[in-house]
SESEDREN-116637 format. One line per 8 residues: number of its first residue (from 1); their letters; for each residue x, y, z of N, C-alpha, C. Coordinates in steps of 0.2 Angstrom, whole numbers. Example, Ala and Ser with C-alpha at 12.3 -4.5 7.8 and 13.67 -1.06 7.14 Angstrom:
2
1	as	66,-28,39,62,-22,39,66,-16,39 ~ 64,-11,35,68,-5,36,64,0,39
This chain:
284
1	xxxxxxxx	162,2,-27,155,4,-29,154,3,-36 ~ 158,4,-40,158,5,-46,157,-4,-49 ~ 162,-8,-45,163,-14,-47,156,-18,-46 ~ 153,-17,-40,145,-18,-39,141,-17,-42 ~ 141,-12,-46,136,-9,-51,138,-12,-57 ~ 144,-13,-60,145,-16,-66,142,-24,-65 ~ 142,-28,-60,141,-35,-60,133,-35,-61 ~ 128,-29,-56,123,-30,-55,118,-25,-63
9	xxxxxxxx	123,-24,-65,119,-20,-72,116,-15,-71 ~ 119,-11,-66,114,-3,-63,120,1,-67 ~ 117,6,-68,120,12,-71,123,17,-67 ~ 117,18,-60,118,26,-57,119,20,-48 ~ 121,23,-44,121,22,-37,114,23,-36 ~ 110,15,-32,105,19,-29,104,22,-23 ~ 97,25,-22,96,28,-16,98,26,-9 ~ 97,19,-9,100,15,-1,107,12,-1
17	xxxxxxxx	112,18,-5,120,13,-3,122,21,-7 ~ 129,21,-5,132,27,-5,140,27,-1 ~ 143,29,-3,151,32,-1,151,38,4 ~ 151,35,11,150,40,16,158,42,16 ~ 158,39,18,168,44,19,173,39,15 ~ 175,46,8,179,42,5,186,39,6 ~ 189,37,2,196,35,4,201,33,-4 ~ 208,32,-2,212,30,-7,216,26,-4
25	xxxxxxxx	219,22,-8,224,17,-6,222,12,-2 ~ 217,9,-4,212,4,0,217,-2,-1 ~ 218,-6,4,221,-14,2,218,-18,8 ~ 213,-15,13,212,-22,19,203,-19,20 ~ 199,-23,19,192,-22,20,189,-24,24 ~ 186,-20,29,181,-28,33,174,-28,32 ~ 171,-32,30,164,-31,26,159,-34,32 ~ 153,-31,34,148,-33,37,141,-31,34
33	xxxxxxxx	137,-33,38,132,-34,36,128,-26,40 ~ 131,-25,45,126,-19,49,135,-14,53 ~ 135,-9,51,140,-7,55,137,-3,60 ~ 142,-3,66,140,1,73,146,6,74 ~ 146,11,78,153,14,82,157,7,84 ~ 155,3,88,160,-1,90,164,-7,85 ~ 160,-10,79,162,-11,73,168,-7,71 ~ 168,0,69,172,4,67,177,6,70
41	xxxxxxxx	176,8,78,181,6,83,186,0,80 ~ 185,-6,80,187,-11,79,189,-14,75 ~ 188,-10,69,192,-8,62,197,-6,63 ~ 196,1,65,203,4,66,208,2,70 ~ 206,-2,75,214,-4,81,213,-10,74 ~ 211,-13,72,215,-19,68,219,-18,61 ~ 218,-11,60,222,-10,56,218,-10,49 ~ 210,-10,47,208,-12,41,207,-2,37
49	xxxxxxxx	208,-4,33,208,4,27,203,6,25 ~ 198,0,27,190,3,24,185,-2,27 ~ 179,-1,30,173,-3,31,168,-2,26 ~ 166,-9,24,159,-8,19,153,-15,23 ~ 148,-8,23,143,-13,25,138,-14,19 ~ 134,-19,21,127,-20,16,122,-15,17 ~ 118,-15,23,116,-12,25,115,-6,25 ~ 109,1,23,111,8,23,111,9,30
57	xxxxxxxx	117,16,29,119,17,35,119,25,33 ~ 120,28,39,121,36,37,110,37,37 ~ 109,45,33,103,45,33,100,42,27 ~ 102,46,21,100,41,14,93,41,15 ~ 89,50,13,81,50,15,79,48,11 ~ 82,47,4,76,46,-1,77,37,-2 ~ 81,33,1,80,27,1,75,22,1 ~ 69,24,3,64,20,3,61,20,-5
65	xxxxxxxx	62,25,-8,62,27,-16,64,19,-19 ~ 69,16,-17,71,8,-20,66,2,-21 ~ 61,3,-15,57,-1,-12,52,-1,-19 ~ 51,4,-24,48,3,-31,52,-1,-35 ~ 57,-2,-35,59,-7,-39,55,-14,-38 ~ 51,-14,-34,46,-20,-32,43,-21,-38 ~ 41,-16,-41,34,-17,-47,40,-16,-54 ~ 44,-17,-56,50,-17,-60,51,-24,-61
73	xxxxxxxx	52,-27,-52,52,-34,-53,48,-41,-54 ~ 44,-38,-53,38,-41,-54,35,-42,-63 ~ 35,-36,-64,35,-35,-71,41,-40,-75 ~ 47,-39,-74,52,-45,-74,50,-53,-73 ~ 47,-53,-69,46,-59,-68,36,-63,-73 ~ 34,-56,-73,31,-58,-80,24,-54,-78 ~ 24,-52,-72,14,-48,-73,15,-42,-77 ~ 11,-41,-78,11,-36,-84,10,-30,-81
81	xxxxxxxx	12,-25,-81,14,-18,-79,9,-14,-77 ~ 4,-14,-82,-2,-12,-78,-6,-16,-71 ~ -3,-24,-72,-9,-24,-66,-3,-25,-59 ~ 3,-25,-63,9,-24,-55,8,-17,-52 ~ 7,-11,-56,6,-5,-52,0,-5,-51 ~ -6,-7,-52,-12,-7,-49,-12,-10,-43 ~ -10,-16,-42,-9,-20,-35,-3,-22,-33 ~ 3,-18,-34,9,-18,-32,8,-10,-28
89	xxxxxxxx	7,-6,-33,8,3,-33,6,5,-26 ~ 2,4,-23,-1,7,-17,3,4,-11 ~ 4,-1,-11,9,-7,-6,18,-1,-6 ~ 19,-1,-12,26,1,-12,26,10,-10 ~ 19,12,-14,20,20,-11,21,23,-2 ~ 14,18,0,15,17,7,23,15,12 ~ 25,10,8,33,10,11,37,13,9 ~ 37,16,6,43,23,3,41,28,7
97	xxxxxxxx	35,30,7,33,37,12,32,36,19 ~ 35,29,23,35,27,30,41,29,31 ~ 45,26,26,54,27,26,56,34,25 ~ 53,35,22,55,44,22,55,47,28 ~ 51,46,32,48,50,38,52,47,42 ~ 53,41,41,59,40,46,65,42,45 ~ 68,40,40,75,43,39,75,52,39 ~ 70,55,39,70,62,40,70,65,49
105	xxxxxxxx	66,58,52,65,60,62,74,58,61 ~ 77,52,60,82,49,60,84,49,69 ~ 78,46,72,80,43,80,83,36,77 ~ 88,35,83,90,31,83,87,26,87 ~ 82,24,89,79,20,90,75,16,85 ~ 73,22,81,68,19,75,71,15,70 ~ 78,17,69,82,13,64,90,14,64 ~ 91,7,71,99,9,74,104,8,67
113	xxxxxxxx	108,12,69,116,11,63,111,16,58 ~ 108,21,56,106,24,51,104,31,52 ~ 109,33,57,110,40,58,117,43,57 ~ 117,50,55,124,51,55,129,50,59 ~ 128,45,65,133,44,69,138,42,69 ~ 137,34,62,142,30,59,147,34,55 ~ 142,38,50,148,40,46,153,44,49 ~ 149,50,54,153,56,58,160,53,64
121	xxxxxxxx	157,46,64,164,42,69,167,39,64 ~ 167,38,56,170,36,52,175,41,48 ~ 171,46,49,175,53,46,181,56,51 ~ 179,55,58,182,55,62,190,51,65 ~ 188,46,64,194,42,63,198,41,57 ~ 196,43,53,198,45,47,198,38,42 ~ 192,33,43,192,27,40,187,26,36 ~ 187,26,28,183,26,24,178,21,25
129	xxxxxxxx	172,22,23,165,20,24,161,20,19 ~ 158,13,16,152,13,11,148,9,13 ~ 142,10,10,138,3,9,136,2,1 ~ 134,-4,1,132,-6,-4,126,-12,-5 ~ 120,-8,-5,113,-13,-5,112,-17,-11 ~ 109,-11,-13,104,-14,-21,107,-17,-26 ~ 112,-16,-26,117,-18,-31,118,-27,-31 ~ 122,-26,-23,121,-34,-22,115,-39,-22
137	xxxxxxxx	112,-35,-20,106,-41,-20,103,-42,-26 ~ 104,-37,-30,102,-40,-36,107,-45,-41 ~ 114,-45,-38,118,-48,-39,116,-56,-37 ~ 114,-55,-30,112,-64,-26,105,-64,-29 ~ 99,-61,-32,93,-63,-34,97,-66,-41 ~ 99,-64,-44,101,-67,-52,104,-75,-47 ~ 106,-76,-43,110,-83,-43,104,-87,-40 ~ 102,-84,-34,95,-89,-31,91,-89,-38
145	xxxxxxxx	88,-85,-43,83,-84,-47,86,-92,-53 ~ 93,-92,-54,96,-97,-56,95,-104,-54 ~ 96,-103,-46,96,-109,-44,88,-114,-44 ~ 83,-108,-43,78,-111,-46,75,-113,-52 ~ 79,-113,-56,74,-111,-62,80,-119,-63 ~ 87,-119,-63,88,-125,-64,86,-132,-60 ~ 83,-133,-54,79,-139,-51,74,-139,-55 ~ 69,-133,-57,63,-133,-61,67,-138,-68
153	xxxxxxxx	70,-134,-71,70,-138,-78,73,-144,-78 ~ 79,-146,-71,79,-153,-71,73,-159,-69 ~ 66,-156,-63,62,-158,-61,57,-156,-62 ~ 51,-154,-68,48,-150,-69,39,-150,-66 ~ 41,-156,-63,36,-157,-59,40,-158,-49 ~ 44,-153,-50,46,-152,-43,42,-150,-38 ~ 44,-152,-32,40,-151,-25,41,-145,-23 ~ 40,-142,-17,43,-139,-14,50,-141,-9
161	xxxxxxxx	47,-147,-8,55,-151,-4,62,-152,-9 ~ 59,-150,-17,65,-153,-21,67,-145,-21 ~ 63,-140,-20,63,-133,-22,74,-132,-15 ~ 69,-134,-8,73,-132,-3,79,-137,-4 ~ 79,-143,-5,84,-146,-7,90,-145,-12 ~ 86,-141,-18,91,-138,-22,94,-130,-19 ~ 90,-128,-15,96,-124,-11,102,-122,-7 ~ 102,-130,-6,109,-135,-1,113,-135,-8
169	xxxxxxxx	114,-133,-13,118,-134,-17,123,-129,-17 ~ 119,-123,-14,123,-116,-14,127,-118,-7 ~ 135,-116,-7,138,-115,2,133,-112,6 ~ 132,-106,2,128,-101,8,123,-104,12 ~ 118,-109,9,113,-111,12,115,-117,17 ~ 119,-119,15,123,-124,21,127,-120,25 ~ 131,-116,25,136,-114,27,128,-110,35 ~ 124,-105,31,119,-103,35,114,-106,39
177	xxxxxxxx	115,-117,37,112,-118,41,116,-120,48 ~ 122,-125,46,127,-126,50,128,-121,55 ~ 131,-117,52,136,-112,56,132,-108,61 ~ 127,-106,57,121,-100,60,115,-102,63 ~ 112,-110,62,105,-112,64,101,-110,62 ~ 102,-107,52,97,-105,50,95,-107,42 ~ 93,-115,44,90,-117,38,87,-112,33 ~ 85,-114,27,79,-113,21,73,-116,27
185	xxxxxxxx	66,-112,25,62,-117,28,54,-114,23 ~ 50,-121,22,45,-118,19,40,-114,24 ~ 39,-108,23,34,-104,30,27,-107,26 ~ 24,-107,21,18,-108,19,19,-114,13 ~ 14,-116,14,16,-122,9,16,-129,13 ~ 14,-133,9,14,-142,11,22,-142,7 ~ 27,-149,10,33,-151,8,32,-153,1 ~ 26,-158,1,25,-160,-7,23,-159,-12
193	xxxxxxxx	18,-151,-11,16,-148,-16,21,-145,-19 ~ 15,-146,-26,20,-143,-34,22,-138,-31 ~ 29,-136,-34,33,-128,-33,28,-124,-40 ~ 27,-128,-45,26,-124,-53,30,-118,-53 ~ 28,-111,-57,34,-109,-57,37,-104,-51 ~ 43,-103,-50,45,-100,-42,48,-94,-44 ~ 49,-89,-40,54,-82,-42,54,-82,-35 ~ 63,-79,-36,64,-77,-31,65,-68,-29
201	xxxxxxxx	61,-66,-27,59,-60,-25,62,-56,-20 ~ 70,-53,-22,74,-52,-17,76,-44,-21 ~ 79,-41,-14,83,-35,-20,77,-28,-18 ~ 77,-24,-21,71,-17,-21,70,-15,-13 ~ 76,-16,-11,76,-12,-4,76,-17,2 ~ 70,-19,2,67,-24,7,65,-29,4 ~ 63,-37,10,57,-42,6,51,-40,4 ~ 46,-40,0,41,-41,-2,34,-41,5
209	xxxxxxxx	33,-38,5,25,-37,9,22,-43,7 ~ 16,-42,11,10,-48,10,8,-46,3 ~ 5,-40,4,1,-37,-4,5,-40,-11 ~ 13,-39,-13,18,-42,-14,17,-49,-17 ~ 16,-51,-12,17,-60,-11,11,-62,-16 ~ 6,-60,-14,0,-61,-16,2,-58,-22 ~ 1,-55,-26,1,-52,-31,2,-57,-36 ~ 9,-59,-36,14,-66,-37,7,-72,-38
217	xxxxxxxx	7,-74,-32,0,-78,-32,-5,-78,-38 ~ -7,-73,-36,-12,-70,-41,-10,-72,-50 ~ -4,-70,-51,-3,-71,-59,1,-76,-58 ~ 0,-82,-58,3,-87,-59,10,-90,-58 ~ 11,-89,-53,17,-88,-50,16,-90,-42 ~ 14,-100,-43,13,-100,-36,19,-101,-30 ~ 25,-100,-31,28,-102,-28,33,-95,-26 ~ 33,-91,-21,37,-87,-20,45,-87,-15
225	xxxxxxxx	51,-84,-18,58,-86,-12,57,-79,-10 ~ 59,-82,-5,62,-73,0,67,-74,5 ~ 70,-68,8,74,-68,13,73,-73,18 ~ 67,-67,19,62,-69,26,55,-63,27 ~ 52,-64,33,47,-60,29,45,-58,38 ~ 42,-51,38,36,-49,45,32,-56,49 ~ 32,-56,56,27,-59,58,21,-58,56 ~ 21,-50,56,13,-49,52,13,-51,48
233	xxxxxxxx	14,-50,42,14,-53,34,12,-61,35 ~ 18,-64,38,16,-70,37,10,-73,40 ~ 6,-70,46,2,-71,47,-6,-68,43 ~ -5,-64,41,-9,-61,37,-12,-65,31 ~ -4,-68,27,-3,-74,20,-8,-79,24 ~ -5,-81,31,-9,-90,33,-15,-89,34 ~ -17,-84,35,-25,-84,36,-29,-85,31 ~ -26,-84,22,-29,-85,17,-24,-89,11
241	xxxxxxxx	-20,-92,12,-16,-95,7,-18,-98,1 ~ -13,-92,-3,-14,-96,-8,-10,-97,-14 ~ -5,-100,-11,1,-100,-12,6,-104,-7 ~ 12,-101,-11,19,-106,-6,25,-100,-8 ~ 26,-100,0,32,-94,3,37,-100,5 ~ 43,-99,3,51,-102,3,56,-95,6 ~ 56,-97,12,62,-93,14,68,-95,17 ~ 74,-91,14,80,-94,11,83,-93,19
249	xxxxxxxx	81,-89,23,86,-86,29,90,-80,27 ~ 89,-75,32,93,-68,31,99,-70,28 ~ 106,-72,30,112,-73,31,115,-79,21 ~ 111,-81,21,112,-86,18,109,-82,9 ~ 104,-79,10,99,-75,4,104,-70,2 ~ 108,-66,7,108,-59,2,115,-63,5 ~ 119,-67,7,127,-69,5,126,-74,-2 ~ 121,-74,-6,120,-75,-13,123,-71,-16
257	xxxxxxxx	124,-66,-17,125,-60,-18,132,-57,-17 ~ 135,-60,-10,141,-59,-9,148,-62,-10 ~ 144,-67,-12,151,-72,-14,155,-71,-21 ~ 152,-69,-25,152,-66,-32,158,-61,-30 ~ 155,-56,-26,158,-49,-29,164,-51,-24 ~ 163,-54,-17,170,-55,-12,176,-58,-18 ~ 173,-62,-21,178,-66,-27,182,-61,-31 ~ 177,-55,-34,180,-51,-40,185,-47,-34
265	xxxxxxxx	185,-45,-29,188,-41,-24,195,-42,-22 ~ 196,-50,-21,201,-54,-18,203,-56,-27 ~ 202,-57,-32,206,-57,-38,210,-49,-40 ~ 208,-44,-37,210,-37,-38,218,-36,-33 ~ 218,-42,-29,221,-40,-24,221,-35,-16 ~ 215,-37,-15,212,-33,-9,212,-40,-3 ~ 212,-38,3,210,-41,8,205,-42,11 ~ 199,-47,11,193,-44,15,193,-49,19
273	xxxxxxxx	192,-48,24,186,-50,31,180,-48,31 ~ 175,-55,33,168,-56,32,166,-56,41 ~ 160,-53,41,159,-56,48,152,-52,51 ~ 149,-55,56,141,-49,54,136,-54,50 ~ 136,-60,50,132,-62,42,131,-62,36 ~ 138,-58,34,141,-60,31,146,-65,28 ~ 142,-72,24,144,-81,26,151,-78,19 ~ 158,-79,22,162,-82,17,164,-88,16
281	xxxx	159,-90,11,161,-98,9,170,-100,7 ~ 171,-94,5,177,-98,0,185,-99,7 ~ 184,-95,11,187,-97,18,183,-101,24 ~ 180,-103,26,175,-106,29,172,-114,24
């Protein structure tokens, strides 16, 4: 956890990721993206000393609390503070106080793998358990946010075709569309229109909302990346566009993020296996 934070420039653990059942003398990892009982199971007949997923798991009520980091990033990205919490502020309150309520019912219908089921088969088996969200993905938003901004300044009148194009550069985006059937794909937008300037809007818990998107739009910033997005949202966006949405693929967007830190893990001498969607490029 510790080593995640330092790559990604956080200070404190946030809300959505946490050290469900500790451990020591860690040397075999299996790293997924959603862990289940039968995951965990499957850890332990195989002999691994720790499960860490991406995903929150366990309760983690105050989680949705991350989901403000939207208007942080946004500010980052250059709208000014006052008009991100004015037309960010209401969008992200909303989603923090739905998440709450849910993580508080904690049916496991409403949000499988995020009940104390995982950890308590975890503490059970006697098999340490993390996740680790926020951290990473702001780890993979710094490398997509990279990779665009380098197409831009070698094509400064880029397309969005030059936009998706310079995606195929990362393995992940290849490896996500090969292996998984899950291209980059423009969801809004002509292939030939100007990208002008792009961010990639990844990280603060979840994608970006319509409201989100739009915002972006609004201040000059026509070109938005993201994981992926609501059939709502996106149909919401198509009905009035004004703008271009670039989505990267779940698998491929936040293993931006994971290839970095699998590196620093495997230089420590740890063993990890990837699997769940999480793309390891450097064995694959």
């Amino acid at each position: 956890m510790r080593m995640a934070l330092e790559m990604a420039g956080l200070a404190d653990v946030p809300e959505d990721s946490a050290v469900h059942v500790p451990g020591k003398g860690i040397q075999r990892i299996l790293f997924a993206l959603d862990v289940n009982v039968g995951l965990l199971l499957f850890a332990k007949q195989r002999g691994y000393d720790c499960v860490l997923a991406h995903h929150p798991c366990g309760t983690l009520l105050h989680q949705g609390e991350v989901y403000r980091q939207h208007i942080a990033l946004a500010v980052k990205y250059g709208i000014s503070p006052p008009a991100a919490q004015a037309e960010i502020g209401p969008c992200v309150d909303r989603t923090a106080r739905r998440l709450r309520t849910r993580r508080y019912r904690s049916l496991y219908y409403e949000s499988p793998n995020q009940t104390v089921l995982e950890p308590d088969v975890a503490r059970m088996l006697g098999l340490p358990l993390l996740n680790i969200h926020h951290a990473l993905d702001e780890v993979g938003r710094q490398v997509g946010q990279a990779l665009l901004e380098k197409v831009l300044r070698r094509r400064p009148n880029a397309t969005l075709r030059d936009l998706v194009k310079g995606m195929y550069l990362r393995p992940e985006t290849r490896m996500a569309a090969e292996a998984y059937g899950q291209p980059p794909e423009i969801a809004i937008g002509r292939p030939n229109a100007p990208a002008g300037r792009a961010a990639f809007v990844h990280g603060a818990l979840s994608v970006p909302e319509a409201e989100i998107i739009r915002c972006y739009w609004r201040h000059g910033i026509p070109t938005v990346m993201a994981l992926h997005a609501s059939f709502e949202d996106l149909e919401r966006l198509r009905q009035e566009p004004a703008g271009n949405l670039i989505l990267t693929s779940h698998y491929a967007g936040d293993s931006y993020g994971f290839t970095p830190f699998i590196r620093v893990l495997r230089e420590r001498g740890l063993t990890v296996d990837c699997l769940g969607g999480v793309l390891d490029v450097d064995r694959q």
